[in-house]
Each structure stands twice: as C-alpha cells, then as structure tokens.
C-alpha positions in Angstrom: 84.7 80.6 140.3 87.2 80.1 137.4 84.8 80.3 135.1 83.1 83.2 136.3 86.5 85.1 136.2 86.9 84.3 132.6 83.3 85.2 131.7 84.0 88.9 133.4 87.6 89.2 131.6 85.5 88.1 128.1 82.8 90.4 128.5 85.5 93.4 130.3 87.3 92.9 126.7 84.3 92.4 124.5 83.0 95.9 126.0 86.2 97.8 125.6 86.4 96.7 122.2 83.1 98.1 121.1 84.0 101.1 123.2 87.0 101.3 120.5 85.2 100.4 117.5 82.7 103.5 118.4 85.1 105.8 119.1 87.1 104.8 115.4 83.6 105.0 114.2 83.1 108.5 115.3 87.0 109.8 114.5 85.9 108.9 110.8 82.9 110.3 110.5 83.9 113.7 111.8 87.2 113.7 109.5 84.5 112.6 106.8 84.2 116.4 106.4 88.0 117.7 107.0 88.7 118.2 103.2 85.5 120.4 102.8 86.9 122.4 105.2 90.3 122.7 104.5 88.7 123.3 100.9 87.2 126.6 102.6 90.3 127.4 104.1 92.4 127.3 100.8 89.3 129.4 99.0 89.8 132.1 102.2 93.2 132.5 101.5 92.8 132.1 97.4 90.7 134.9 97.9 92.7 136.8 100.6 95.3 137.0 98.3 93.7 138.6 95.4 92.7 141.5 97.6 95.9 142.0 99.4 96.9 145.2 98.3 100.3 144.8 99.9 101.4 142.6 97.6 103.4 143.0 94.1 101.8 141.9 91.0 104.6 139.5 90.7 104.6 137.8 94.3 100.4 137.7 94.1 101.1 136.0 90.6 103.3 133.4 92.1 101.2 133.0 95.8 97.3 132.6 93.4 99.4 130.3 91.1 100.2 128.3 94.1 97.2 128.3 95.8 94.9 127.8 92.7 96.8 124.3 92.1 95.4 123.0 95.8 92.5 124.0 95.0 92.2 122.6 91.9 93.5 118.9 94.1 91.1 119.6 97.2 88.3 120.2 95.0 88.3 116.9 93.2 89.3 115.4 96.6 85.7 117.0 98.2 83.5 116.1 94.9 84.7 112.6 94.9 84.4 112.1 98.1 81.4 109.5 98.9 81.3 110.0 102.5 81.0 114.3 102.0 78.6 113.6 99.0 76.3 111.4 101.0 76.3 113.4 104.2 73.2 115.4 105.1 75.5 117.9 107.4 74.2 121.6 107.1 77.9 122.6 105.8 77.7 120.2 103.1 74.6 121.1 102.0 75.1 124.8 101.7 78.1 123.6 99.8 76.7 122.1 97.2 74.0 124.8 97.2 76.8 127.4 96.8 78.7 125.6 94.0 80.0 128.1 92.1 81.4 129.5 95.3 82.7 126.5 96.9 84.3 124.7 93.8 85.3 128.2 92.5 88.5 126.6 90.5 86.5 124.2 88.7 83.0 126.3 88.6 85.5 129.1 86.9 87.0 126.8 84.2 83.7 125.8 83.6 82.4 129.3 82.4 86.0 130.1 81.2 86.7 132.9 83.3 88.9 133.5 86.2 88.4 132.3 89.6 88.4 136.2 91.0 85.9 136.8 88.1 83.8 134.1 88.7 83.5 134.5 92.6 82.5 138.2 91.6 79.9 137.7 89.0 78.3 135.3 91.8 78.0 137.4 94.2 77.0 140.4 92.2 79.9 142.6 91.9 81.2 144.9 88.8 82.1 147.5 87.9 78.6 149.6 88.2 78.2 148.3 91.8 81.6 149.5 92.8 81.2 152.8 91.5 78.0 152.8 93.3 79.5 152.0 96.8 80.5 154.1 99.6 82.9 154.3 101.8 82.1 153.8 105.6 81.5 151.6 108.8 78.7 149.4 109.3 
C-alpha cells in the first residue's frame, strides 16, 4: 500500500511537471514572435507620425528621431532573431517577403534614402500619382 502511494505521488508529480514544461514550451514559442510585432507597432507609429498633420515640423523632427532609433534596435533584434528567422508562421513570412517595408530603417539606409521615401517608392507613390488622386470615400 506504501508503495503504491508513492508510485501515485511519483507519477501525480512526474505529470504536472510535463504539464509545466509544455506550457513554458508554448509561452516561448508564441513570444518567439513578440519583437516582429512590436517591430510593426513602432513602423505604425514611425509612420503615423510622418503624416500627422497636427504636428510642428520641430516636434515631428524630435518624435521620427525618437522613433527611428527603436526601430533601428528592434529591427536588428527581429533579423537576428533565430527562432523568428526559422519560423514558418504566415506573419513571418510576409515579412520577409515585404522587406523593404518591414525593415524600413535598414531597407532605407540601404538605398540611401529616407525611411518616408523609401516606404513610398515601395508602395508606388510620387508625386505624379498624388496629383493624379482624388478626393473621396470608398
């Protein structure tokens, strides 16, 4: 009977601890991909802030400036990151896909241009197509 007691406490412990060891397992995988998002997060408001028209030249000068060094850290964070790199997650992939979009910071210093630049000459957008454009709802 002792023995029997011991054996049930062994295996009661030897199941919560693989209970605990998944759920650690999981926690890391799905912060695996935090940076990439906060990465989008910072881009948003990098962005945001180039196109707030409330803003002095001045305070948007010293809010990009802020802003563009973050990025310039959570960028390197997300390329040297093994676990984002190796993941086959749909976000990750598109991503990469999108480089010049997602790494603006460093896919701007790499054509020596700025990041506002850069993140319009990928998506299309100068002068002509503004001029083009019209004004209305969709």
């Amino acid at each position: 009977m002792k023995i029997m007691k011991s054996l049930n406490h062994n295996v009661s412990a030897l199941c919560l601890l693989c209970c605990l060891a998944a759920a650690f397992s999981a926690s890391a995988q799905s912060d695996a991909l935090f940076s990439l998002k906060n990465l989008e997060r910072e881009r948003a408001a990098l962005l945001a802030t180039f196109t707030d028209e409330s803003l002095s030249s001045d305070v948007r000068q010293q809010k990009v400036a802020t802003i563009y060094k973050r990025l310039v850290d959570i960028e390197r964070m997300v390329l040297r990151d093994e676990r984002i790199t190796n993941s086959d997650k749909l976000l990750v992939q598109k991503a990469f896909a999108n480089y010049d979009l997602t790494f603006l910071v460093h896919a701007s210093a790499e054509k020596n241009t700025q990041p506002l630049t850069q993140w319009m000459n990928t998506l299309g957008i100068n002068a002509n197509t503004i001029a083009q454009s019209t004004l209305g709802y969709r």
